[in-house]
C-alpha positions as CSV (number, residue, x, y, z in Angstrom):
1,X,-9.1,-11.8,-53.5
2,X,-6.8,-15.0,-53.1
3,X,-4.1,-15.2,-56.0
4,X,-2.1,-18.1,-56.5
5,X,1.1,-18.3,-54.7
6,X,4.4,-18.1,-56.5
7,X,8.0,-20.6,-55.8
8,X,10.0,-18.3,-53.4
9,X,12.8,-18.7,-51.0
10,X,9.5,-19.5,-48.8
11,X,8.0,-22.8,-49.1
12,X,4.0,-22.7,-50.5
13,X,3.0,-24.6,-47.3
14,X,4.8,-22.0,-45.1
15,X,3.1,-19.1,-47.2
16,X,-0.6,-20.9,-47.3
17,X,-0.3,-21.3,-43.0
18,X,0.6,-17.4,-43.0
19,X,-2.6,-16.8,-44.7
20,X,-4.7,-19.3,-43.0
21,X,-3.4,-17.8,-39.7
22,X,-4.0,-14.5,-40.4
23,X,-7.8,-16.0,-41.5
24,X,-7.9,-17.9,-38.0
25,X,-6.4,-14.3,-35.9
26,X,-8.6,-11.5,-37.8
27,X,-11.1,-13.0,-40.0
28,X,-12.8,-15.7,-38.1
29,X,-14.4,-16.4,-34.9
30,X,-13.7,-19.6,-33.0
31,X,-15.7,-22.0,-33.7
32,X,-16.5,-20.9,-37.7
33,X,-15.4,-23.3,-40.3
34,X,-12.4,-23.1,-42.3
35,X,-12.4,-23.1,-46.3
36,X,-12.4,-26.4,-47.5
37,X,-8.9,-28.1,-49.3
38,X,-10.9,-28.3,-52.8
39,X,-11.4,-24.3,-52.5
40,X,-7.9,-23.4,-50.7
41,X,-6.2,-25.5,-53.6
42,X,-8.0,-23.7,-56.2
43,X,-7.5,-20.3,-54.7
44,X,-3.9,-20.4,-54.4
45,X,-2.9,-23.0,-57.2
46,X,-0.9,-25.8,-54.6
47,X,-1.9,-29.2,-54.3
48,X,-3.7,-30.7,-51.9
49,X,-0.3,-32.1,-50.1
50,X,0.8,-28.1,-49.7
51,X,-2.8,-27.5,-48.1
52,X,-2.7,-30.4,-45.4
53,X,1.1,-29.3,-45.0
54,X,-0.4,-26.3,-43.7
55,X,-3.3,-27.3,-42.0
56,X,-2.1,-29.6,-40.8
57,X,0.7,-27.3,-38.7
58,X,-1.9,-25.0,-37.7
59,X,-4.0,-28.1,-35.7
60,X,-0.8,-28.9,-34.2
61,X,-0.5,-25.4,-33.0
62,X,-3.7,-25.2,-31.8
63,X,-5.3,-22.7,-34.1
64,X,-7.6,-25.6,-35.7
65,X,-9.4,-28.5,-34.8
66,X,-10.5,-31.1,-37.3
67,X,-13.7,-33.2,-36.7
68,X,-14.2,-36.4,-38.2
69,X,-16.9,-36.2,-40.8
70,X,-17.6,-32.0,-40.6
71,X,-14.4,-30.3,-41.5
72,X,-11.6,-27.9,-40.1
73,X,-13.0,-25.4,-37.3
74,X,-11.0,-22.4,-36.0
75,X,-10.5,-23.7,-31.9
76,X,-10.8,-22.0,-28.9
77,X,-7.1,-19.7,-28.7
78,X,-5.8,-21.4,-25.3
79,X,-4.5,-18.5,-23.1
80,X,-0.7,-19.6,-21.7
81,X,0.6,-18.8,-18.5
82,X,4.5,-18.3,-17.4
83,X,5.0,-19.4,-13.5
84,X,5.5,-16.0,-12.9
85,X,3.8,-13.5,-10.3
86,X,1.1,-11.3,-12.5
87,X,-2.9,-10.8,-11.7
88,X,-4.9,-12.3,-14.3
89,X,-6.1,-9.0,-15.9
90,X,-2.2,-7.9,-16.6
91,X,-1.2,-11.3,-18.1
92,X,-4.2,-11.6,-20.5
93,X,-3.6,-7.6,-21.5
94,X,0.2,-9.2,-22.1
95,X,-0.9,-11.7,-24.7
96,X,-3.6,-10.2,-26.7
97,X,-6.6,-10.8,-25.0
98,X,-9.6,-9.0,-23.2
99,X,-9.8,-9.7,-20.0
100,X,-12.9,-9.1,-18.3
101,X,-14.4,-10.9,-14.5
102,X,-17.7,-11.1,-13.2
103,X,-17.9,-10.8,-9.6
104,X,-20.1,-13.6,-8.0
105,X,-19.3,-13.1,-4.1
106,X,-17.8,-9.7,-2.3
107,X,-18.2,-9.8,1.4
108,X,-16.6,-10.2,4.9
109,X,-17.6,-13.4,6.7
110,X,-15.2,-15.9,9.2
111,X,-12.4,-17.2,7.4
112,X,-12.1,-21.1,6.6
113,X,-9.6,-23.2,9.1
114,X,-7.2,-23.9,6.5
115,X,-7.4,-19.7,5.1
116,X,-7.1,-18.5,8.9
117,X,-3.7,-20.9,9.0
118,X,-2.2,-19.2,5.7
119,X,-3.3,-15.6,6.6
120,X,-1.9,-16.1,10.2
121,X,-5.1,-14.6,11.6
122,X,-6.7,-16.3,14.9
123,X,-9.4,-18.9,13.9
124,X,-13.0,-17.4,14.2
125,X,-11.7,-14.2,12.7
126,X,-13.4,-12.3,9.5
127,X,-11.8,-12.1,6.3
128,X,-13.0,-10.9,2.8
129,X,-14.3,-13.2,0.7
130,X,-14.0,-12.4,-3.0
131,X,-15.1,-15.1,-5.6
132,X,-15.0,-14.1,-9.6
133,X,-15.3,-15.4,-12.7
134,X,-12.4,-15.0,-15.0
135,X,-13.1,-14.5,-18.9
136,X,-11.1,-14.0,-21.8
137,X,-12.1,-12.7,-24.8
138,X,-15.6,-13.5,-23.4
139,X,-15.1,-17.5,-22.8
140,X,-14.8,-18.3,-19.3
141,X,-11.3,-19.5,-18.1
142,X,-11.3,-19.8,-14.0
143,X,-13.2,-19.1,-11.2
144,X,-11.0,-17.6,-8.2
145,X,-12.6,-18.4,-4.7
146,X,-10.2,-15.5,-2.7
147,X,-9.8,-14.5,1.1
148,X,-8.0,-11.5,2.4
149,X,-6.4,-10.0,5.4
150,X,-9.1,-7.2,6.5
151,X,-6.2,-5.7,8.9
152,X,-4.3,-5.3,5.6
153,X,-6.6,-4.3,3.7
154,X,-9.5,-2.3,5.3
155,X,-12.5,-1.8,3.0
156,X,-11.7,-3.4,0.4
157,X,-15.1,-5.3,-0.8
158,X,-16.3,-1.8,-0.7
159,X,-14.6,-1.2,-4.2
160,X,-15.2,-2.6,-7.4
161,X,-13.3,-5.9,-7.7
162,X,-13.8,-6.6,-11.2
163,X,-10.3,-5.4,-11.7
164,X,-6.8,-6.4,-10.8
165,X,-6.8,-6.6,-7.0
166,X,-2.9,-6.8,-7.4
167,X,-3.1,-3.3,-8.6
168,X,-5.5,-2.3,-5.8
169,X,-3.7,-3.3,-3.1
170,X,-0.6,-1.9,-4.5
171,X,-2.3,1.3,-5.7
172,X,-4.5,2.0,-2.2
173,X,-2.6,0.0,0.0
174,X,0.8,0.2,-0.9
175,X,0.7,-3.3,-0.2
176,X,2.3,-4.6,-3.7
177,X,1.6,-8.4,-4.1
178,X,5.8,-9.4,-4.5
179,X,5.8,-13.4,-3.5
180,X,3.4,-16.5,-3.6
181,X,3.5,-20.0,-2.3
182,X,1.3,-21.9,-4.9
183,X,0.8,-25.4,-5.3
184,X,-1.4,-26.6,-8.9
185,X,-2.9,-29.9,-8.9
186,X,-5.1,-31.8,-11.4
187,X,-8.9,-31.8,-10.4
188,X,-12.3,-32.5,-11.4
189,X,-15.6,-29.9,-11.7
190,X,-17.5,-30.0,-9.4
191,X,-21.4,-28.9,-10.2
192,X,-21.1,-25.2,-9.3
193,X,-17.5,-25.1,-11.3
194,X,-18.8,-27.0,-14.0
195,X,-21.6,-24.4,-14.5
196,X,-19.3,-21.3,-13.9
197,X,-16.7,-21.9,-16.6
198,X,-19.3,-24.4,-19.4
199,X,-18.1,-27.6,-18.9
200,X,-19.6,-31.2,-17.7
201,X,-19.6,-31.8,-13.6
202,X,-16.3,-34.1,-13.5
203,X,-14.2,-32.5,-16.2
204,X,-10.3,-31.6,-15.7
205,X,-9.6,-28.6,-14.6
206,X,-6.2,-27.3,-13.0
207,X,-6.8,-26.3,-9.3
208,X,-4.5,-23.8,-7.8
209,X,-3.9,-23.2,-4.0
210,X,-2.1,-20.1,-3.6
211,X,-1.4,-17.8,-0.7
212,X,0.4,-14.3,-2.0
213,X,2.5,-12.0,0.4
214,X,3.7,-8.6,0.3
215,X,6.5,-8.3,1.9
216,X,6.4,-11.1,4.9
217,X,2.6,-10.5,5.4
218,X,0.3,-13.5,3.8
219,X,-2.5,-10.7,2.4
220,X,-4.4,-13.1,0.1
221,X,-5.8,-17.0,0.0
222,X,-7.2,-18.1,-3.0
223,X,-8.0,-21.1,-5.1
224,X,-8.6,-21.3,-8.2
225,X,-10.3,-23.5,-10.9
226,X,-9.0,-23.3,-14.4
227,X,-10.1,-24.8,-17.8
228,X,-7.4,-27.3,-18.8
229,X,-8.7,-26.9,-22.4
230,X,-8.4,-23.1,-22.6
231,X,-5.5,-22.3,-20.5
232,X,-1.8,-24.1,-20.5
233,X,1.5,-23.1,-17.9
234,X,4.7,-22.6,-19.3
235,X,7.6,-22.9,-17.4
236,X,11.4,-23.0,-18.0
237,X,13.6,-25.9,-15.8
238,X,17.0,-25.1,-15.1
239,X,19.8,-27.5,-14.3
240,X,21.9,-27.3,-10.8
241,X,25.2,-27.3,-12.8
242,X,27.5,-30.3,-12.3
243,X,24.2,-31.4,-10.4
244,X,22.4,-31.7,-13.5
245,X,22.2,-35.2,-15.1
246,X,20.0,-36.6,-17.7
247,X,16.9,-39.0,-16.6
């Protein structure tokens, strides 16, 4: 039962967005509607400048979405990503979500010119083919379109691959994914994409081109298609010491 908030050390507007957040995290699914101003203001006593205040924090944080004419919706929770070397199953585990992948495509078949080049395998030569789609929380976030070294990794389509296949090869392998080369790019959908992860054919997605190593042997190929409005990279930039200068 809301009761009205008191004057504390803690401003009202910093006390109302803990509430609404909590609302947004446990309560409600994204997508519902979020109680009105008129009815926040008279549950919790504040005014209506307290309850934008804190509203309006939570839009910039990316817990609402307000659209014009219909009200304040709880938005899609957009899953982040540190450029660091994890499988998609451990990073979402990491921050909160459920991970789960749908496997579209497990077989061996000859590798693509550019995928033969990366695995260092002689052109004409088999690989496995792996392509999944990647969900969180049950909203698709990327499709991953992989190859792998069938030298390295003998039977591998014969498992199931709708877990980590970080974890398998370092598990049955002993071939622990420990380096990439990756390159990310800006892209648009095409029509098999754009059905995959729910958007229209031509809309922004992030494309990654990545080839991962264990030790000095290239074991995987992969790219992958990501939903720019669901998933965001985080990275920290460093300064080269009396290098560094400001541009």
């Amino acid at each position: 039962m809301p009761v009205h908030l008191r004057d504390s050390v803690i401003p009202k507007h910093e006390q109302l967005r803990t509430i609404l957040l909590r609302k947004c995290s446990k309560e409600l699914q994204h997508g519902d509607l979020m109680t009105s101003e008129r009815k926040l203001m008279q549950d919790y006593g504040v005014s209506r400048i307290t309850v934008r205040e804190a509203i309006g924090q939570l839009v910039n944080e990316g817990y609402l979405v307000r659209v014009r004419g219909k009200g304040t919706f709880v938005a899609h929770r957009p899953v982040q990503s540190r450029l660091h070397l994890a499988s998609f199953t451990e990073e979402m585990r990491a921050q909160g979500h459920t991970p789960t992948t749908v496997v579209l495509l497990q077989e061996e078949a000859e590798a693509p010119t550019a995928t033969a080049k990366a695995l260092r395998i002689a052109p004409g030569t088999g690989a496995y083919h792996v392509k999944r789609l990647r969900l969180a929380d049950g909203e698709p976030v990327s499709v991953d379109d992989g190859w792998f070294n069938t030298e390295l990794l003998p039977g591998l389509v014969d498992f199931d691959l709708s877990g980590s296949i970080y974890r398998a090869t370092a598990d049955r392998y002993g071939m622990p994914i420990d380096r990439a080369e990756q390159t990310v790019s800006a892209d648009g959908a095409n029509s098999e994409i754009a059905t995959l992860l729910g958007v229209k054919k031509g809309a922004p997605v992030m494309h990654f081109d990545r080839v991962s190593f264990s030790g000095p042997n290239p074991v995987e190929h992969t790219h992958s298609w990501y939903r720019s409005d669901r998933y965001q990279l985080q990275m920290e930039v460093q300064g080269q010491g009396r290098a560094q200068r400001n541009v």
